[in-house]
N, C-alpha and C positions, 0 to 999 in steps of 0.2 A: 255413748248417747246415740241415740238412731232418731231421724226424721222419716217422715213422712214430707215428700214434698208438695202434699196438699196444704200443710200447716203453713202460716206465714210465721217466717222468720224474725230475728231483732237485725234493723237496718243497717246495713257496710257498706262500703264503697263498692265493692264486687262481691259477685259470690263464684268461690272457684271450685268448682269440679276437676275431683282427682281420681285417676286409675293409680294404683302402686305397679306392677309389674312390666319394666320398660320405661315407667315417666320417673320414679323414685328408687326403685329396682331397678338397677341397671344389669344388660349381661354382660360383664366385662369380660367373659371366657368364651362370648361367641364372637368375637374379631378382635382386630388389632382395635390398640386403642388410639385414639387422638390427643392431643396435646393438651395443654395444662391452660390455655387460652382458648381454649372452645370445651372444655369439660368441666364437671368438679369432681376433684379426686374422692374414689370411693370409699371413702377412710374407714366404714359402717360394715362390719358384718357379722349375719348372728344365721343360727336355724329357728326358723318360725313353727311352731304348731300352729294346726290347721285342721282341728278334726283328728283323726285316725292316722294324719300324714307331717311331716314338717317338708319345708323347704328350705334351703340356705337362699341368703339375699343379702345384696350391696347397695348401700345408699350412702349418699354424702350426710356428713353429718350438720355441713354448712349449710346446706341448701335446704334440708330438714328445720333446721335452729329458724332460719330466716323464715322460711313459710307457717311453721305452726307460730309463731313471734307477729306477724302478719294477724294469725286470726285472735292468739292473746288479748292482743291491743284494741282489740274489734274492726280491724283493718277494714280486714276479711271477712267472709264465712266461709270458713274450709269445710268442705263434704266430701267424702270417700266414693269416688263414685266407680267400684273395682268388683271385681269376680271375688274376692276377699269378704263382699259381703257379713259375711259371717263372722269373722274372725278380724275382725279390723280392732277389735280393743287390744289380740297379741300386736298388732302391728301398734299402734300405739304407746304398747311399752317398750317393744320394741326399738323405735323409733325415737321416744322419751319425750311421747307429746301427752299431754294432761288429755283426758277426754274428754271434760269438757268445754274444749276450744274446738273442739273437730265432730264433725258430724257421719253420718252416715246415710246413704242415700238407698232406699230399699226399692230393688229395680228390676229384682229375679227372685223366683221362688228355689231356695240353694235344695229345696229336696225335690220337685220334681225338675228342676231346668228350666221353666216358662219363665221367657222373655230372655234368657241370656241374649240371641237374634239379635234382638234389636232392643234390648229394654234401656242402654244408657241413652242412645238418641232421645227415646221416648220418656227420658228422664228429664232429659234437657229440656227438648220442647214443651213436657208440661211446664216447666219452671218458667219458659218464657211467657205462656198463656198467662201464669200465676204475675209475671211482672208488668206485664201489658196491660193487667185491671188495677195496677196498683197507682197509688197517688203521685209516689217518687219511687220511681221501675227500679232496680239494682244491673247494672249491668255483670254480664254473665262471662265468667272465663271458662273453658274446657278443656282437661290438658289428659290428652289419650294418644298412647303410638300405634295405636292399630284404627280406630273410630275415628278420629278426627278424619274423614277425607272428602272428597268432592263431592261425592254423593251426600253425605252429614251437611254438607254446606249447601246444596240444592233442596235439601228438608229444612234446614232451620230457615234461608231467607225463604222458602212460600209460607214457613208461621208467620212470617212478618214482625218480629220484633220491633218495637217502639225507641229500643235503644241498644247499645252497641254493646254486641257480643263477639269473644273471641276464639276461636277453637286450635290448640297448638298440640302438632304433634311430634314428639321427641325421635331421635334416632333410640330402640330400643336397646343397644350394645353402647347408648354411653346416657343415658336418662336424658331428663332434659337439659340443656345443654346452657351455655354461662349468658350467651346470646341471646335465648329463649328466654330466660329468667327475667333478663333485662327490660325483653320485650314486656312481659307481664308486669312486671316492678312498673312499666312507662304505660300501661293500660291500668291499672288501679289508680294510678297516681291523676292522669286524665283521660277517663274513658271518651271525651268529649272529643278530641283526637284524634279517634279511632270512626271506621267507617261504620255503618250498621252489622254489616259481618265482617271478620274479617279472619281467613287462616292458615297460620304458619306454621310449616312444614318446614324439618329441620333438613338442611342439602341432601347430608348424607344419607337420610334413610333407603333404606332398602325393602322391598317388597318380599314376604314371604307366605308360604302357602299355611303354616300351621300356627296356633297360638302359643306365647312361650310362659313360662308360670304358670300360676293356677288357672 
């Protein structure tokens, strides 16, 4: 299932915004790994088709089960918000999440390039626009290891959100971490808690100059 996020959705507690590669893709063979209290073990791995291409990928199958179980229930509204554009229903089987509990956010055109730049901000921030005119806003999670950062966070507070949004970004070499999860599990449950922005960056990450996955 794909959205448009001009459409208005059916109402959840949040609506989470998801990258796969880094936040659910972890690269567990580009560093050592961390311990079993600050991870979740990568038990998940398959080759994805992709087009013309496959990639191998590792994801927990724990953290997988909990978040699509999240939007089952109507928690949630899970949306795919990844360079995978295209191909997010092999991740979906991938994964073993039904499609339609999980959406898809159309944010780049996958055949000429426009908007990869900057189209997930400019995903986000429409979404905020769309919650700002609404009766009861949804508050907004964001969970990317490359976009989430200070600059994403100087864009979303001049939208001015009406209500609290959160942007969380994972150590790419161990996904989102048990910590991180927590945090989000404790922002759905009371976004009211939570400041108007707010974003968490996991210790370890590290800066690098290239994109890793698709």
């Amino acid at each position: 299932m794909t959205m448009n996020d001009g459409q208005k959705p059916q109402r959840s507690r949040a609506v989470v915004y998801t990258d796969f590669d880094g936040v659910l893709n972890a690269f567990a063979n580009a560093d050592a790994r961390a311990d079993a209290e600050t991870t979740f073990a990568l038990d998940g791995e398959a080759v994805v088709p992709a087009g013309s291409m496959a990639y191998p990928v590792h994801w927990s199958r724990e953290l997988a089960a909990d978040m699509v179980a999240l939007a089952h229930d109507g928690t949630i509204e899970l949306v795919w918000l990844s360079t995978w554009q295209p191909y997010t229903p092999a991740l979906n089987a991938t994964l073993g999440w039904d499609g339609r509990d999980v959406r898809t956010a159309l944010w780049y055109d996958p055949v000429t390039g426009t908007g990869l730049r900057d189209g997930k901000l400019r995903a986000v921030v429409r979404r905020i626009g769309i919650e700002d005119d609404a009766m009861t806003p949804t508050p907004i999670v964001w969970i990317d290891d490359e976009e989430c950062t200070v600059r994403a966070k100087q864009v979303i507070e001049s939208a001015g959100p009406l209500f609290p949004v959160l942007a969380v970004r994972p150590d790419s070499r161990i996904g989102i971490s048990r910590r991180q999860w927590r945090l989000i599990r404790e922002f759905i449950d009371d976004p009211m808690a939570f400041p108007t922005f707010a974003l968490d960056v996991e210790p370890s990450v590290i800066e690098r100059e290239a994109h890793w996955g698709l």
